[in-house]
N, C-alpha and C positions, 0 to 999 in steps of 0.2 A: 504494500500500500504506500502510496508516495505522501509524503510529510502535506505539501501545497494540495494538492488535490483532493488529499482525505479531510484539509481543514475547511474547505469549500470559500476559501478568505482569498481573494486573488488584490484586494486595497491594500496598499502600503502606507500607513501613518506616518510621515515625515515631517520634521525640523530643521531649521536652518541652525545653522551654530551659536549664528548672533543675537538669534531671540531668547529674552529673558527668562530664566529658571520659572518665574511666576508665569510667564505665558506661556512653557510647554505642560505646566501642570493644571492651566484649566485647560488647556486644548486635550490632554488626555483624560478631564474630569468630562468634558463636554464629547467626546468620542467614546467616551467608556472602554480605556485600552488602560494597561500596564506601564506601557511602553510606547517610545516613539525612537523610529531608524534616525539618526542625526546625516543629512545630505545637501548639500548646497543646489544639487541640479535632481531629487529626482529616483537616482540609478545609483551613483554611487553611495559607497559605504566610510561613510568618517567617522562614525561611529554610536552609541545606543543610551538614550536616558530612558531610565526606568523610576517607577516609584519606589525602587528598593533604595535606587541610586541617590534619590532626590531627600528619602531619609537620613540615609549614611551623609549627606553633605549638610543637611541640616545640624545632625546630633554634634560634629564635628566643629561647625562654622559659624552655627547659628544662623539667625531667621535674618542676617544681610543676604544670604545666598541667593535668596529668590531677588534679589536685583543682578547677579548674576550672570554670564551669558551660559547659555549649555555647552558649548565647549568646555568650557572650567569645569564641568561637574561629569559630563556624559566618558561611558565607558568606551576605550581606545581596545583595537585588537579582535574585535568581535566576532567569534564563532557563527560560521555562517555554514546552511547546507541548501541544496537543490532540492528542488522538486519531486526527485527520483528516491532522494534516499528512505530507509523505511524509519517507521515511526518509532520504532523502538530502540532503534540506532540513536535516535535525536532523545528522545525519553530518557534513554540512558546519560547521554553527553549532558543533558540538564542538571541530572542526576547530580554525576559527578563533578561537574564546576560549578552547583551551587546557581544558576539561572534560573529564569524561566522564558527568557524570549529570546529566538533567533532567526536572523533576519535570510530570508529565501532566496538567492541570485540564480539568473540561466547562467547557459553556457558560456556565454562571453563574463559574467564576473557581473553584469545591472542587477540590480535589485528587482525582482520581482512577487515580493510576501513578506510574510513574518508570520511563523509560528508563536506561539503562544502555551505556555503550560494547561491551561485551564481547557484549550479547545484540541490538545492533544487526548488526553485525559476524557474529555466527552468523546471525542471522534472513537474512542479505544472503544469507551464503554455501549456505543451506541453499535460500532460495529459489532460486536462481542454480540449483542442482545439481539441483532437482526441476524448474527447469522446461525446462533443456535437460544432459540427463545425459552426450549424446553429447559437448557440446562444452566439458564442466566441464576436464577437462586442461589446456594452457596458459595459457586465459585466466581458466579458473576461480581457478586455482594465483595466476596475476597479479594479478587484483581484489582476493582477501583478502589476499594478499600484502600490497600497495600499502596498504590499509586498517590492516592490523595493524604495518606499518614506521612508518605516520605515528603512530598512538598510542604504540608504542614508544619510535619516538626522544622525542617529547615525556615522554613519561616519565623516559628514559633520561637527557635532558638535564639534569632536575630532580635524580635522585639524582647525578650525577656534581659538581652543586655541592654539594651533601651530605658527598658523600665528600672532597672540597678543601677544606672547613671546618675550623679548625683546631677541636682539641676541646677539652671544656670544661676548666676547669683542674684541678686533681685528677688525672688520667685518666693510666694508667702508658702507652697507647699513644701 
């Protein structure tokens, strides 16, 4: 099953680099994404702001960041796959670097997608149920189970140092 085609998502959310940390976080409150590809033109890849990103630069820098450009804060380097690759290849790669989005290029290297944790994870579950419906019950229940406790706890683990953090100075609580 191909990662782009099984997420039926063929739009790329894109930012410019120079727009402000506050204006790629309503554009991803007002698109209801995670995440947006950072590209000047489009196609290429300069690389990825996410809401995990946008926390970690807050917890760090404080609430100047959202004056910010997304350059300053967005992730360099970005794990990128095709169309072709399967799902669980990418599943795994999330897995283990700790993501949840990676951005889809053709042949030549242009961006054309972005995956996303949440709609890998449905697309598993949905195909799993369509293609054996009889025996979606405990092991159905297990799979996404399993899948959604591993993004969880890595999530979990993140804000709970969040929450240990002493807070900034000022702050009555």
């Amino acid at each position: 099953m191909a990662a782009l085609r099984a997420s039926g998502n063929e739009e790329v959310r894109t930012v410019k680099p120079d727009v402000t940390v506050a204006e790629a976080i309503r554009r991803m409150r007002d698109e209801l994404v995670g995440a947006l590809v950072v590209s000047e033109d489009g196609t290429s890849i300069l690389g990825i702001i996410s809401d995990r990103g946008i926390v970690d630069a807050l917890a760090d820098h404080g609430v100047d960041v959202l004056k910010d450009r997304v350059r300053s804060v967005m992730t360099e380097g970005v794990l990128i796959c095709s169309a072709d690759d399967r799902v669980g290849a990418i599943m795994a790669a999330m897995v283990a670097r700790r993501i949840r989005h990676i951005p889809v290029v053709d042949e030549e290297g242009r961006l054309g997608g972005n995956v996303g944790a949440g709609m890998l994870i449905g697309g598993v579950a949905g195909a799993f149920y369509l293609q054996k419906p009889l025996f979606w019950g405990k092991a159905g229940i297990a799979i996404v189970g399993i899948a959604l406790a591993v993004f969880c706890y890595s999530i979990g683990n993140r804000m709970l140092g969040y929450l240990r953090a002493p807070l900034p100075s000022g702050s009555s609580d």
